[in-house]
N, C-alpha and C positions, 0 to 999 in steps of 0.2 A: 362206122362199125365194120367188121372183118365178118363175112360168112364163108363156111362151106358150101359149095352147090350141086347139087346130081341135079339132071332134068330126067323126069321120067313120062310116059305115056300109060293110059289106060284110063279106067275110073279115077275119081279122083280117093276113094279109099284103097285102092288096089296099088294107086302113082304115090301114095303117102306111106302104107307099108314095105314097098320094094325102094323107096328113095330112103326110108328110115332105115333099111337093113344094112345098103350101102354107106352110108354116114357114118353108121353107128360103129363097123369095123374100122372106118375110120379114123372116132374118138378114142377105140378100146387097143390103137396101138398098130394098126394097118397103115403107118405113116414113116415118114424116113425119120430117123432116132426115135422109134419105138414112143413115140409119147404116148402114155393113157391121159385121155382128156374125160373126167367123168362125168354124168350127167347130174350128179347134186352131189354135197360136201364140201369143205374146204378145200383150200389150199394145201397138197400134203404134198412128202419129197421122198421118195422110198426107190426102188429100185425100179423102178420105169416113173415117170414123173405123173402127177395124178393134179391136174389141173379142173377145178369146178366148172361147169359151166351151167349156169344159172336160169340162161336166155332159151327162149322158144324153140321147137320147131316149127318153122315157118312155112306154108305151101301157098304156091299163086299160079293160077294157067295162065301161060303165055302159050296164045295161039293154041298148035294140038298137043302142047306140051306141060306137065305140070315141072314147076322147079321147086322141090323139096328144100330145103337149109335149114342148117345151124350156125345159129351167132356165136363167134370165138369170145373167148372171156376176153374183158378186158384189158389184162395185162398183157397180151401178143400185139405185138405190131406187124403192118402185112408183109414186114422181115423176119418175124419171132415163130410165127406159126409156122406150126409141122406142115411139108409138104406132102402131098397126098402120093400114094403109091399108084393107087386106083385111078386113070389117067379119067373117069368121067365125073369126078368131083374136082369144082372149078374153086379156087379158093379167091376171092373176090371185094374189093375194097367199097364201100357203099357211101359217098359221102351224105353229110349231114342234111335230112328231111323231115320235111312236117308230112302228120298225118293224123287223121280222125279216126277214133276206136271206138270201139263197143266192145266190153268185157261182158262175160256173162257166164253162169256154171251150167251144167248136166255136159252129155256127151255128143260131142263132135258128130252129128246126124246130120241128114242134108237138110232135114224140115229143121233143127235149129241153127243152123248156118244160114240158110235163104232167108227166116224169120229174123237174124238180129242183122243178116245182109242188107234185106229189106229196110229193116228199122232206122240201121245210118245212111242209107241212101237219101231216105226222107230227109234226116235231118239234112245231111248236107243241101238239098235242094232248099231246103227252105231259109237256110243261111248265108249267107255276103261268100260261101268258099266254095271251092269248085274243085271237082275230083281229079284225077288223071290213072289211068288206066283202070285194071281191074280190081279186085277185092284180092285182100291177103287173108292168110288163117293164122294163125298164132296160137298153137296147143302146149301148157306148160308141167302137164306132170302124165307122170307111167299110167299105164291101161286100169293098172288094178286101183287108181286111187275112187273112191266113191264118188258119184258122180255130181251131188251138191257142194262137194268140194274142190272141184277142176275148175282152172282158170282158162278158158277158152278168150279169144279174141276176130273181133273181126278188122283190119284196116283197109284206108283207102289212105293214100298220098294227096297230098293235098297244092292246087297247083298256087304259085305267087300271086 
């Protein structure tokens, strides 16, 4: 998969709104040949190009750093996507990984992040697979949608 990447520092809701603002100008045409990449809808073709993008935004601390992303849609290859104007969004080839998730709805809090964090840690412990590094976030729709119906996620990669 193709992502965009800011790294940002602070909290980590404070490192997920300032990495989301950078991004976001980003997708809305902040890029060389003006592409707008939207964040839901089709495929459409109008006077700046409006590309779907489906996939997460993605937040993981490395170190004293968090890395914010977005997944490029599909159809971009890491020759097809727009290149970034904004020189602190890294645009980044990710090859192919396994990894254990826990989906779960209400809102991105730190007591239901640590609680379904918690939850797949167990399991992986208590299974033949083994972790590697830290926990990922995986948040899939806008602020305003109601909160039993947000698709939050938590990952861990999973080693060989």
């Amino acid at each position: 998969m193709i992502i965009a990447e800011v790294k940002t520092t602070g909290s980590r809701q404070d490192s997920i709104n300032n990495g989301f603002r950078v991004l976001a100008d980003f997708i809305f045409g902040n890029n060389e040949g003006k592409k707008q990449l939207s964040m839901t809808g089709e495929i459409t073709q109008q006077a700046g190009t409006k590309i779907a993008m489906t996939a997460p935004v993605q937040q993981e601390k490395t170190d004293t750093e968090w890395a914010i992303s977005f997944i490029m849609p599909s159809t971009f290859s890491i020759d097809t996507v727009p290149n970034p104007i904004n020189e602190r969004i890294k645009i980044i080839q990710i090859p192919s990984k396994r990894y254990a998730v826990i989906t779960f709805s209400g809102r991105s809090t730190e007591e239901n992040l640590t609680t379904h964090t918690n939850e797949l840690k167990k399991y992986i412990n208590g299974s033949s697979y083994s972790k590697a590094g830290n926990a990922k976030y995986a948040f899939y729709n806008p602020p305003w949608t109601l909160p039993f119906l947000r698709r939050n996620e938590v990952q861990f990669e999973l080693t060989e």
